[in-house]
N, CA, C and O atoms as a Tinker XYZ file with bonds, in Angstrom:
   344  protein
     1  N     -3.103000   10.739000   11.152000    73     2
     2  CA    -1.971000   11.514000   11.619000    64     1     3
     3  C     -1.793000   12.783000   10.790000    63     2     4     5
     4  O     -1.668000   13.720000   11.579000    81     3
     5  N     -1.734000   13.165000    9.639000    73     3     6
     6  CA    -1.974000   13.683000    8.699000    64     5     7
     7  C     -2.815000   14.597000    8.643000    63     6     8     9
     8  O     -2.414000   15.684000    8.225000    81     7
     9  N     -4.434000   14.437000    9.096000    73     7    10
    10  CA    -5.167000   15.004000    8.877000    64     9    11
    11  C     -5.221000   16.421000    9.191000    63    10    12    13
    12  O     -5.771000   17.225000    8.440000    81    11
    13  N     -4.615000   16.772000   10.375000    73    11    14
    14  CA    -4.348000   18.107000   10.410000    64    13    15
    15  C     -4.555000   18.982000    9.628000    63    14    16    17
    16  O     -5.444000   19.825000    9.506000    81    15
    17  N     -2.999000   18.545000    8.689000    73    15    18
    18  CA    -2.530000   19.333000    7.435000    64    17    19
    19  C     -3.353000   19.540000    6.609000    63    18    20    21
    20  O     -3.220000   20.542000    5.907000    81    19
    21  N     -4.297000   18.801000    6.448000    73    19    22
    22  CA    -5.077000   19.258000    5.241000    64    21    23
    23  C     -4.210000   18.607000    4.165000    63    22    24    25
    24  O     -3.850000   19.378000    3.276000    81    23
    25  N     -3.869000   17.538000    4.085000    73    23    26
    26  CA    -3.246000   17.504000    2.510000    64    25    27
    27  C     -4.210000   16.671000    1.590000    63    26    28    29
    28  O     -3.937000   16.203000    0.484000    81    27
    29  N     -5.245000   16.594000    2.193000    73    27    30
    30  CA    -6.219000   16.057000    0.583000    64    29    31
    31  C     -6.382000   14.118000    0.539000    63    30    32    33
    32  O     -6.895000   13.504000    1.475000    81    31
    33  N     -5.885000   13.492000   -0.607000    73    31    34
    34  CA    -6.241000   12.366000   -0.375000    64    33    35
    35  C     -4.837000   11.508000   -0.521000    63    34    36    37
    36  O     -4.345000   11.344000   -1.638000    81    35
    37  N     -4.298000   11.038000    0.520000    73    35    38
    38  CA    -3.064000   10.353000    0.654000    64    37    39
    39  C     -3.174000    9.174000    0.986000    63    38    40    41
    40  O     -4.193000    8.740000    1.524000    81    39
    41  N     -2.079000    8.421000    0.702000    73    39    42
    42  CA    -2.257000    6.974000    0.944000    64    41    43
    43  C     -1.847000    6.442000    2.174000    63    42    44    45
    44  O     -0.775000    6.801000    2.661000    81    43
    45  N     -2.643000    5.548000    2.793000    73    43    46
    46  CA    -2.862000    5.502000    4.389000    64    45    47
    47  C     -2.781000    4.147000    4.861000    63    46    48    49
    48  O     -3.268000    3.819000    5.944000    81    47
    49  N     -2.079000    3.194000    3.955000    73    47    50
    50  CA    -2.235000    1.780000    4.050000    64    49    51
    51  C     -1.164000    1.148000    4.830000    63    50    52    53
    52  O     -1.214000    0.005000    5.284000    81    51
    53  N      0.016000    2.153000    4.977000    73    51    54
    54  CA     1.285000    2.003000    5.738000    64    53    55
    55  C      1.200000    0.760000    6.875000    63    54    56    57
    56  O      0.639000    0.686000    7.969000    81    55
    57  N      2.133000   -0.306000    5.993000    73    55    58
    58  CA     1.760000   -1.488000    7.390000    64    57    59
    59  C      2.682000   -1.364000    8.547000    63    58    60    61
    60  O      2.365000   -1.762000    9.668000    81    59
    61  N      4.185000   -0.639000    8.188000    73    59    62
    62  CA     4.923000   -0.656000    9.385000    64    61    63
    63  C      6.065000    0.799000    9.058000    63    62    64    65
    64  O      6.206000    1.290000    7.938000    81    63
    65  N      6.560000    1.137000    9.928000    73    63    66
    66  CA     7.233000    2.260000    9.821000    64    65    67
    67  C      8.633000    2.207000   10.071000    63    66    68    69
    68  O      9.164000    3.273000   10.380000    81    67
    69  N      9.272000    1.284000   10.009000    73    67    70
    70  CA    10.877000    0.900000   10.294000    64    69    71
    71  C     10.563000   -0.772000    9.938000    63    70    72    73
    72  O      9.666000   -1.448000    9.435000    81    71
    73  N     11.967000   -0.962000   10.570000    73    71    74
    74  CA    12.645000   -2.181000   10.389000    64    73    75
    75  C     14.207000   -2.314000   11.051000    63    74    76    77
    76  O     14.829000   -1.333000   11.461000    81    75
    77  N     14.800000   -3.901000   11.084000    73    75    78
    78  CA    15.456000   -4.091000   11.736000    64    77    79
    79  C     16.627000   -3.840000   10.880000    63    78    80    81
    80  O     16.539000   -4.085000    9.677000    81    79
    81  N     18.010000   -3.249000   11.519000    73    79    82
    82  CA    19.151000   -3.444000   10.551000    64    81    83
    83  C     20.086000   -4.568000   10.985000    63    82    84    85
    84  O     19.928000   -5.220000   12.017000    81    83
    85  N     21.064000   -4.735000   10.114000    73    83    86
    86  CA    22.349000   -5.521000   10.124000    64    85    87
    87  C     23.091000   -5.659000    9.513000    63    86    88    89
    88  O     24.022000   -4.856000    9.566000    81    87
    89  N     23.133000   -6.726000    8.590000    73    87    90
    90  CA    24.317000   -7.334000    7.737000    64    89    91
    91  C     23.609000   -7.428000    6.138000    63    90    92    93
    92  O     24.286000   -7.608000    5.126000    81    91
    93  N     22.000000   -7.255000    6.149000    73    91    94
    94  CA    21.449000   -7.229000    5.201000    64    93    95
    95  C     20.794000   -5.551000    4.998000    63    94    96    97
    96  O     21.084000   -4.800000    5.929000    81    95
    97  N     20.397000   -5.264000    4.465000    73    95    98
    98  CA    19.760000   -4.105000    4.311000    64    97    99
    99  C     18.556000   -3.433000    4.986000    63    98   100   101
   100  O     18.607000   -2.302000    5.468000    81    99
   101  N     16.935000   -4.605000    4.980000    73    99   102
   102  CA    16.312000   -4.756000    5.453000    64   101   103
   103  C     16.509000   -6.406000    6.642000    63   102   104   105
   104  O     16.937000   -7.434000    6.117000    81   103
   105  N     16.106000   -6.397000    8.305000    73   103   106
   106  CA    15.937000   -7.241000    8.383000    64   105   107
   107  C     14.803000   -7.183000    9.579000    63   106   108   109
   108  O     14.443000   -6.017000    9.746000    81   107
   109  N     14.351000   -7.815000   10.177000    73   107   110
   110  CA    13.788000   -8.202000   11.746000    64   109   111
   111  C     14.312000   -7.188000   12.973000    63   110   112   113
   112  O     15.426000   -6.779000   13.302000    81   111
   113  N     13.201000   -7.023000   13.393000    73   111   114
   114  CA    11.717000   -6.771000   13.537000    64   113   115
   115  C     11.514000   -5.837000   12.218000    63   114   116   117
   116  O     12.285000   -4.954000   11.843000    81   115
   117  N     10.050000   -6.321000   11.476000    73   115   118
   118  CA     9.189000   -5.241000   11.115000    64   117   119
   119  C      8.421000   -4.102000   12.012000    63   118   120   121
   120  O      7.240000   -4.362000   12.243000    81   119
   121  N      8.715000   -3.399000   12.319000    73   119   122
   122  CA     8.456000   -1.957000   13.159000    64   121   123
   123  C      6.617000   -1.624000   12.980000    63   122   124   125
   124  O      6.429000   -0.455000   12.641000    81   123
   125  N      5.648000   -2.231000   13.108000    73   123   126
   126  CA     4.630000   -1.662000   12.863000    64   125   127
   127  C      3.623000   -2.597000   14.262000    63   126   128   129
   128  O      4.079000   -3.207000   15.229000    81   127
   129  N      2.138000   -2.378000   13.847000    73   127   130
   130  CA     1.425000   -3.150000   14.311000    64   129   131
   131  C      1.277000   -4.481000   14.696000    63   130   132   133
   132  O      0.893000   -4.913000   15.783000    81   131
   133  N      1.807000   -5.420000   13.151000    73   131   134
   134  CA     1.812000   -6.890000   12.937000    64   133   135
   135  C      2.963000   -7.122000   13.500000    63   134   136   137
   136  O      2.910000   -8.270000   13.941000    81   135
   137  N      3.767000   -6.748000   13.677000    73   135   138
   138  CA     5.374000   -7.306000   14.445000    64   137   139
   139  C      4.937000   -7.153000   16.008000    63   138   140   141
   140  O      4.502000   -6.146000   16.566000    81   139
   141  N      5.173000   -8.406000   16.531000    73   139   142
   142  CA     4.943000   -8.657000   18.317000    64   141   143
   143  C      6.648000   -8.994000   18.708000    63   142   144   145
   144  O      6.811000   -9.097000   19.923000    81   143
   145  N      7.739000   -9.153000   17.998000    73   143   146
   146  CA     9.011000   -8.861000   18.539000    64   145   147
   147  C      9.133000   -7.702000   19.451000    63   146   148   149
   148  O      8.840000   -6.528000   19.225000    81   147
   149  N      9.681000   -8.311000   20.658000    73   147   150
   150  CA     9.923000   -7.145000   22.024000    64   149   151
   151  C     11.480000   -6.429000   21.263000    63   150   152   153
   152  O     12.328000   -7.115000   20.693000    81   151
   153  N     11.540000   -5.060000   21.428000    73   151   154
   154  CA    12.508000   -4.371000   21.050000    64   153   155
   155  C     13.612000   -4.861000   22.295000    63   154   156   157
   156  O     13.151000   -4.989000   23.429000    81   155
   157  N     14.664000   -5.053000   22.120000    73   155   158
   158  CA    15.320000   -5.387000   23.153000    64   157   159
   159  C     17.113000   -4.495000   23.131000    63   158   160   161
   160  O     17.700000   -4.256000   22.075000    81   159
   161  N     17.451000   -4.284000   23.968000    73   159   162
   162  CA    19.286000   -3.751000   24.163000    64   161   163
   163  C     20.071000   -4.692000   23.017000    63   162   164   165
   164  O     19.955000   -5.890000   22.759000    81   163
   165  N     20.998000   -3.545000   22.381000    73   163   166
   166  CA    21.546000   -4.502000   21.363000    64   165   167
   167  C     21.131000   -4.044000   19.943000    63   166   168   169
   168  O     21.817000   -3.847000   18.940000    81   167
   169  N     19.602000   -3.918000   20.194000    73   167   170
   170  CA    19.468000   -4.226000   18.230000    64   169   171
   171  C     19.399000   -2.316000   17.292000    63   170   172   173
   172  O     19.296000   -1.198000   17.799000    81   171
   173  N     19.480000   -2.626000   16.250000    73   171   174
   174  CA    19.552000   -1.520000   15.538000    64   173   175
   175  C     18.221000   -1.378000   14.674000    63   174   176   177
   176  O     17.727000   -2.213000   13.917000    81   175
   177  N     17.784000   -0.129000   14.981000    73   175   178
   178  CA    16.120000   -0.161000   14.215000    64   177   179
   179  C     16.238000    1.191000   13.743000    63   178   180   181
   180  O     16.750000    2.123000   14.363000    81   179
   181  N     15.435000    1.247000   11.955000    73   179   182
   182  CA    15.838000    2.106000   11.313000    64   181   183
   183  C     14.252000    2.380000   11.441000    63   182   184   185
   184  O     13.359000    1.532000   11.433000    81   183
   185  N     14.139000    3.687000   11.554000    73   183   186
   186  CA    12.733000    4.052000   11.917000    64   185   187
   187  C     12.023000    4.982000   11.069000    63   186   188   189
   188  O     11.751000    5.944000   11.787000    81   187
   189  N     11.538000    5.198000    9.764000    73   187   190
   190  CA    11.251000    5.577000    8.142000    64   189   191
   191  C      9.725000    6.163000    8.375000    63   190   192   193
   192  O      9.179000    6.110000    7.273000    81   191
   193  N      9.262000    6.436000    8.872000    73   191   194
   194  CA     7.403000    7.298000    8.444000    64   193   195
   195  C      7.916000    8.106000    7.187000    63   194   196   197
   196  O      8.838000    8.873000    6.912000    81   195
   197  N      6.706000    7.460000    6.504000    73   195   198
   198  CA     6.568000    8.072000    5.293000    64   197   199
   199  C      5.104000    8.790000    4.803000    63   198   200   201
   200  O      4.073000    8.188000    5.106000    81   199
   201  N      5.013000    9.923000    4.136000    73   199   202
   202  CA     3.682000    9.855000    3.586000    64   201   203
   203  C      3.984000    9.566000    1.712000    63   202   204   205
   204  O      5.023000    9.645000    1.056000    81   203
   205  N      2.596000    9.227000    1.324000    73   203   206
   206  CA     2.718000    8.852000   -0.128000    64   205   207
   207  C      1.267000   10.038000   -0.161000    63   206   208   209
   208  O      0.342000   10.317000    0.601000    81   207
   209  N      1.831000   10.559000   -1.759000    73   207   210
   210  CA     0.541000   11.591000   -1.977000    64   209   211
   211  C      1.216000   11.474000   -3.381000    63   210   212   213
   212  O      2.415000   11.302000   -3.600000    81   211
   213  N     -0.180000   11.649000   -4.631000    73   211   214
   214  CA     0.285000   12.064000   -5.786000    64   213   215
   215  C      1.393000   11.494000   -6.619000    63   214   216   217
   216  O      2.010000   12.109000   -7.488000    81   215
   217  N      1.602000   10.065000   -6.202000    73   215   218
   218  CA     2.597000    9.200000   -6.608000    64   217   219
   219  C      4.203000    9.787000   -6.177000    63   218   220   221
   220  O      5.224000    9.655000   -6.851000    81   219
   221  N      4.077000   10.391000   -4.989000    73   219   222
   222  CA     5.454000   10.526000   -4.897000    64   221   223
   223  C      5.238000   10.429000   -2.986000    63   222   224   225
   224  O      4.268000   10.554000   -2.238000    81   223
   225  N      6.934000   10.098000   -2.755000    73   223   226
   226  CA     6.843000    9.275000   -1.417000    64   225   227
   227  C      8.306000   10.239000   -0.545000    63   226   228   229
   228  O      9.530000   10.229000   -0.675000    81   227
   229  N      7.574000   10.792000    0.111000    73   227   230
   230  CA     8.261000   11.654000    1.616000    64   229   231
   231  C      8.125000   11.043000    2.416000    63   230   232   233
   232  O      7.102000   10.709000    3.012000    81   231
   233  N      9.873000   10.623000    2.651000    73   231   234
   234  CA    10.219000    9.562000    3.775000    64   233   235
   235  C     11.601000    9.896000    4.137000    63   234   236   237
   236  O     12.595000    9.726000    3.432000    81   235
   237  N     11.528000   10.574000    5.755000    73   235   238
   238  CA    12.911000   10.324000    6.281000    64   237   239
   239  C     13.055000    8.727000    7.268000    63   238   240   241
   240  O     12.261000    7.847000    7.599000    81   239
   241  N     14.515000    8.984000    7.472000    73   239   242
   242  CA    15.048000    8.172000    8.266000    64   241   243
   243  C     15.342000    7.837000    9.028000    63   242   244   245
   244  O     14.956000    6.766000    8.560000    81   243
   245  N     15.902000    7.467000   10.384000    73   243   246
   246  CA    16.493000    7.595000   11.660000    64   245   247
   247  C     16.962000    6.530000   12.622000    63   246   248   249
   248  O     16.161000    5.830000   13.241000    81   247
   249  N     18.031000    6.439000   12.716000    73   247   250
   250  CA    19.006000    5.002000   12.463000    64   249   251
   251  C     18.964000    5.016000   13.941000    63   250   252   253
   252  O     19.187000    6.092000   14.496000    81   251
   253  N     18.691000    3.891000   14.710000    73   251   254
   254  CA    18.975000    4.165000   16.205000    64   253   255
   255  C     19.480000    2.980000   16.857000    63   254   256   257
   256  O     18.846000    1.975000   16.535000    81   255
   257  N     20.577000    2.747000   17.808000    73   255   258
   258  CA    20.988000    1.764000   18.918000    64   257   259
   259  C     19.797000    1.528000   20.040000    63   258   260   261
   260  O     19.038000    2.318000   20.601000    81   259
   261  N     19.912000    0.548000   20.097000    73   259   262
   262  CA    19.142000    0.104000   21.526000    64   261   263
   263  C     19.901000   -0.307000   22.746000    63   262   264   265
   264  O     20.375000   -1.442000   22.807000    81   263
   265  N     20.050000    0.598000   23.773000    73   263   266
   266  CA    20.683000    0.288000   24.707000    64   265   267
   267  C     19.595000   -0.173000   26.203000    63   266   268   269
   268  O     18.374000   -0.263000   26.078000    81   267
   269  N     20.251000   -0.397000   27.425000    73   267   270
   270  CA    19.776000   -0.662000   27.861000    64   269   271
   271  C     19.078000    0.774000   28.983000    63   270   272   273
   272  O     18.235000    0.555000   29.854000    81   271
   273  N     19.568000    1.950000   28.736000    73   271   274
   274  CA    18.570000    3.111000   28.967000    64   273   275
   275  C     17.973000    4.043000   28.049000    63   274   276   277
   276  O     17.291000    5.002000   28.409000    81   275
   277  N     18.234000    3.754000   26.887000    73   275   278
   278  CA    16.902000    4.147000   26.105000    64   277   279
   279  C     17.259000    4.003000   24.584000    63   278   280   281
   280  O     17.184000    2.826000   24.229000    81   279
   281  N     17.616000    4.844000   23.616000    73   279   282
   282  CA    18.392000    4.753000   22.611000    64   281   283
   283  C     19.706000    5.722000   22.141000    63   282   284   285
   284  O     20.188000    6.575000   22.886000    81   283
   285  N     20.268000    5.396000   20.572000    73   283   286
   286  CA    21.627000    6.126000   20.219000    64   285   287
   287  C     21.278000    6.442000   18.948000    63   286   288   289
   288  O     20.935000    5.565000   18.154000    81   287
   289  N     21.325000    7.599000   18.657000    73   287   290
   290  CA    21.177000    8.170000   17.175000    64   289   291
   291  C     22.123000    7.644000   17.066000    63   290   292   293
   292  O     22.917000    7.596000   18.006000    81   291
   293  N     22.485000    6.794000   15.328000    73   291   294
   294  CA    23.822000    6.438000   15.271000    64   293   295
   295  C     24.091000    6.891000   13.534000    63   294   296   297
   296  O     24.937000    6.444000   12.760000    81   295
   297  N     23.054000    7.907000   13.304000    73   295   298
   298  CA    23.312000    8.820000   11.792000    64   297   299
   299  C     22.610000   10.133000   12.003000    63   298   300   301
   300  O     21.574000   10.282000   12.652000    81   299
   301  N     23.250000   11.008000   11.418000    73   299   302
   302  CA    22.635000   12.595000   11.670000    64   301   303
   303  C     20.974000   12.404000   11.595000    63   302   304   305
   304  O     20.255000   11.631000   10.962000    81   303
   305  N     20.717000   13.473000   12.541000    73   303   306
   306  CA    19.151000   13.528000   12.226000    64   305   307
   307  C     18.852000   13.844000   11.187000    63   306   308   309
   308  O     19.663000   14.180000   10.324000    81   307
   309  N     17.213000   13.795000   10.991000    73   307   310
   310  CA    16.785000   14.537000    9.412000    64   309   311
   311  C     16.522000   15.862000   10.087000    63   310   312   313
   312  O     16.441000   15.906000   11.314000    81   311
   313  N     16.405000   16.793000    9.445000    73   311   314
   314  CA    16.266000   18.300000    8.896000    64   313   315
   315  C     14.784000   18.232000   10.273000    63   314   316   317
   316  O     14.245000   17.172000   10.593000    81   315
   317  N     14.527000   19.171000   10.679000    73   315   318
   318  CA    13.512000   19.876000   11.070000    64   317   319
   319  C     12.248000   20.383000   10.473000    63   318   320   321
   320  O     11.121000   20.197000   10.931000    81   319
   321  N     12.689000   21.318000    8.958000    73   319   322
   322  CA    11.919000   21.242000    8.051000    64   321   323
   323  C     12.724000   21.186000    6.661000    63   322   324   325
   324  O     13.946000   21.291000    6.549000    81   323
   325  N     11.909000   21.024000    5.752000    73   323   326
   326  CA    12.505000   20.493000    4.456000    64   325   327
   327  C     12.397000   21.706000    3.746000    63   326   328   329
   328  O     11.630000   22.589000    4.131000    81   327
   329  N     13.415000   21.875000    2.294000    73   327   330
   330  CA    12.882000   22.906000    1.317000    64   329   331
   331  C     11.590000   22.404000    0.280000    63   330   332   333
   332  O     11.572000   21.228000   -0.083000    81   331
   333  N     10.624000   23.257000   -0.128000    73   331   334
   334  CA     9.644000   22.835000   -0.669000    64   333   335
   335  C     10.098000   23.586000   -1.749000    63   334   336   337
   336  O     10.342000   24.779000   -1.932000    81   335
   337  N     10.170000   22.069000   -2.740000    73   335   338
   338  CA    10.342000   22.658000   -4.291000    64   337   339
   339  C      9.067000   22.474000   -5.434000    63   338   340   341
   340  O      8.355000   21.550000   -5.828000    81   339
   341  N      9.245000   24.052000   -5.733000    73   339   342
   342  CA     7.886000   24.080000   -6.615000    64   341   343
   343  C      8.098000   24.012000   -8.095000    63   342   344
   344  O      7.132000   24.027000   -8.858000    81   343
């Protein structure tokens, strides 16, 4: 996904990219490949892609409702683009 950019040698082992919310912090569904849970109306899935490069980890967030016609942002989006601090 990445490769585009050109960013060199990053870590690519990412098993899932969200997760389920609730009453705990992390819960059900794990959001990736290995999770066969059907997303269903109702649940709340926090949806995180991250890249890791150079021991440091760029990761937004994006909190969403599941309804029964599609979804609900239910926290501001992230930024469009970020400031790059040198």
């Amino acid at each position: 996904m990445w490769a585009e950019e050109k960013l060199g040698d990053i870590y690519g082992a990412i098993s899932r990219i969200g997760h389920g919310g609730g009453i705990d912090v992390t819960e059900p569904p794990s959001v990736g490949p290995g999770d066969h849970q059907v997303i269903q109306p109702g649940m709340i899935l926090h949806i995180e892609p991250k890249l890791e490069r150079d021991g440091a980890v760029f990761q937004f967030e994006e909190v969403i409702f599941v309804t029964d016609e599609g979804v609900d942002f239910i926290a501001p989006l992230s930024p469009a683009q970020i400031s790059v601090i040198l």
